[in-house]
C-alpha positions, 0 to 999 in steps of 0.5 A: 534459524532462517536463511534470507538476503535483504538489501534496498536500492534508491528509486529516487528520480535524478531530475525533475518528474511530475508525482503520482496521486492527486488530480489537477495540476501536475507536481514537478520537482526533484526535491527529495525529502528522505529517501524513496526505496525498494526494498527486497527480502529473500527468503531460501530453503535448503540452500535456495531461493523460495520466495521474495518480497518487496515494497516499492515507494510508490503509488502503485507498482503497475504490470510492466515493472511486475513482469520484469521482476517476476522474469527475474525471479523466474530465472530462479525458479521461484513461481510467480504465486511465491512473489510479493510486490506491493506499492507502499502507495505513498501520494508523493512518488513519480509514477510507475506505469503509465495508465493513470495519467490523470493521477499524474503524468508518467516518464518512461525513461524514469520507469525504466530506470527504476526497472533497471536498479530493481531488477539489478538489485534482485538478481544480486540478492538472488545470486548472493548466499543467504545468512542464517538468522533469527525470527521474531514476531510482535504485534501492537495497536495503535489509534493514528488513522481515521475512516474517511467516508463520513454519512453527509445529508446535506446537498454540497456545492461543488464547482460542478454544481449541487451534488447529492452525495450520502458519503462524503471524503472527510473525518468520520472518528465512528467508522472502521479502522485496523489498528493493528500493527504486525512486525516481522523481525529477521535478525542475523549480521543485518536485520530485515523488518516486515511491517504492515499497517493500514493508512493511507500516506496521503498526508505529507505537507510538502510539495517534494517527492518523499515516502511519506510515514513508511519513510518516517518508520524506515529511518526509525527502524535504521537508527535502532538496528543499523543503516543496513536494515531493510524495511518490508512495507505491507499496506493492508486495506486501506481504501477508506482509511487515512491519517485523522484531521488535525483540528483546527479553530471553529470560526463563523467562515468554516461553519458555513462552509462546512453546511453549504460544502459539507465537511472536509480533511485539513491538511497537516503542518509539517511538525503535525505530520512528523508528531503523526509519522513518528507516532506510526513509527513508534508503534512498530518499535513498540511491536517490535519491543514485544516480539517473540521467537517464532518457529523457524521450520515454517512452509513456503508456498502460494497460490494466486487467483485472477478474474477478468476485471469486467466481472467485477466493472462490465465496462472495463477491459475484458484483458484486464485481470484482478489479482489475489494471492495467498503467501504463506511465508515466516509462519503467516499467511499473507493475502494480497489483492492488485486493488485499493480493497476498503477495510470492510472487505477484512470480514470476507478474510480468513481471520489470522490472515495479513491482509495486503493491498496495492499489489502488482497491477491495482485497477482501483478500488475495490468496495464493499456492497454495503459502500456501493449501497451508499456511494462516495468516491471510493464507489463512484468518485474515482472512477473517471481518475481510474480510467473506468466508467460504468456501475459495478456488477451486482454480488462484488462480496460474493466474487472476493469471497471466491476469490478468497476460497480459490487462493486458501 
């Protein structure tokens, strides 16, 4: 048996905020589609506390929210290396930090908020007795997300000119994708669900505030096992995989501008995102559905490893760190990293490893050599939304493959 405490708490706004994840014109409202959560498990040992994971509905979490739960769990002695913080990195969240604000403005008192109900929840967690339960692991693939950098060599015309881009964002159906799905099931009185998938949630057709698929798998997961279950998202390497393009009717118009523009994504209906949310969501169960009993006398321990960002951008703040962590928990090694890492990067990864993005304090992308060799916005595009400027160092794989051994 394993000893764990679990619960979520609502993040959701309670007036209108501006959301997180686009350029251009802000996006405020109140609305609410769902729910917007964090939710935290506890796992102990010999009567106490060793590690904690949570998964936050937002685009990122961002340092001063990262520190205020790292306090808290250091009230219990739990080491930073064994605390995993992981944004689901949904496009339709209020901000969380205030240091991208061409990604969206952010309202302080609304991150305090949450820092206050986060940090409230976890110190309850934290100072609750643990339940004894079960541990069963599955796995199961499925084929819901596309590559979205697409080899373009045709000039496109954008409103700030001709441009001249290799890799442009749009569907490519023959790029690299991780299917796979890993789901973690803790079951005693109430059942606790870590789930990691890679996909961007960028697809969600309304304009409210809404956890986009997470949210979707989240209330799947509620109406199998009970409305106590908490959901532990971890989104994998994401940086260049997102939800595919629903296809829509070829006309004389969108040839042309298809060759003078180059190809592009089109957005979803709602029933088209809800068909594609369910169809994440029935994937997990299916993982689920096949899930073993897994040993239960697993070690808990972690490691983290951090450079100063201008090794990897000679531009940005030499203050500024880059983080990976390595968390051996529930019988797998989990490797995060504080950035948007491209799936590519997976092959510098040991290979049974659950690989996680968007942890803590994410600066931006992190692109493989081969990107950088080709461009595209997850090389260069981003870059002044990020906040950063400059070309990248050369030998990037080289540093993350350090970076990997430091953590191991």
């Amino acid at each position: 048996m394993i000893s764990f405490s679990h619960g979520s708490v609502s993040i959701a706004p309670n007036r209108p905020v501006p959301l997180a994840g686009w350029a251009g014109a802000a996006r405020v409202t109140d609305e609410l589609f769902g729910t917007l959560e964090a939710n935290v498990l506890v796992v102990s040992a010999a009567g106490f506390p060793r590690a904690v994971l949570i998964s936050i509905d937002a685009l990122f979490v961002g340092r001063k929210l990262s520190d205020a739960i790292l306090s808290v769990c250091g009230e219990f002695s739990i080491p930073s290396s064994c605390v995993l913080i992981v944004a689901s990195h949904t496009h339709f969240a209020p901000p969380l930090e205030a240091d991208k604000p061409m990604l969206g403005l952010s309202c302080e008192d609304h991150i305090l908020d949450v820092s206050r109900r986060l940090t409230n929840k976890l110190r309850a967690l934290l100072n609750e007795g643990p339940s004894e339960g079960a541990l069963r692991k599955g796995k199961f693939e499925i084929h819901a997300s596309v590559n979205r950098r697409r080899p373009w060599h045709l000039p496109q015309i954008t409103r700030d000119g001709l441009r001249f881009e290799r890799i442009v964002l749009a569907p490519n159906e023959h790029g690299p994708t991780l299917p796979m799905i890993t789901a973690l099931v803790m079951t005693g009185a109430t059942t606790c669900v870590v789930w990691g998938y890679t996909c961007h949630p960028t697809s969600f057709p309304g304009a409210c505030i809404s956890a986009d698929y997470p949210g979707v798998v989240r209330e799947a997961l509620r109406r199998r096992f009970g409305p106590e279950t908490t959901s532990i998202f971890l989104q994998g390497f994401a940086g260049d995989i997102r939800p595919p393009s629903p296809s829509r009717a070829w006309t004389a118009s969108s040839a042309l501008r298809t060759l003078l523009q180059g190809p592009r994504f089109h957005g979803m209906t709602f029933d088209e995102w809800k068909h594609w949310a369910n169809s994440v969501a029935d994937g997990v169960l299916r993982a689920i559905d096949l899930a073993h009993d897994a040993p239960d006398d697993f070690p808990i321990d972690g490691s983290i490893a951090s450079i100063a960002l201008d090794r990897l951008l000679p531009q940005a703040e030499p203050t500024r760190l880059v983080e990976m962590q390595r968390l051996s928990i529930l019988g797998e090694e989990i490797l995060s990293v504080s950035a948007e890492p491209v799936c590519g990067l997976e092959a510098l990864c040991p290979k049974d490893a659950l690989l996680v993005g968007y942890s803590r304090d994410v600066f931006g992308y992190w692109p493989s050599e081969a990107d950088i060799a080709l461009g595209g916005y997850e090389v260069a595009g981003f870059k002044s939304l990020f906040g950063l400027m400059g070309e990248w160092r050369t030998g990037l794989d080289q540093v993350f493959s350090e970076m990997v051994g430091s953590v191991a």
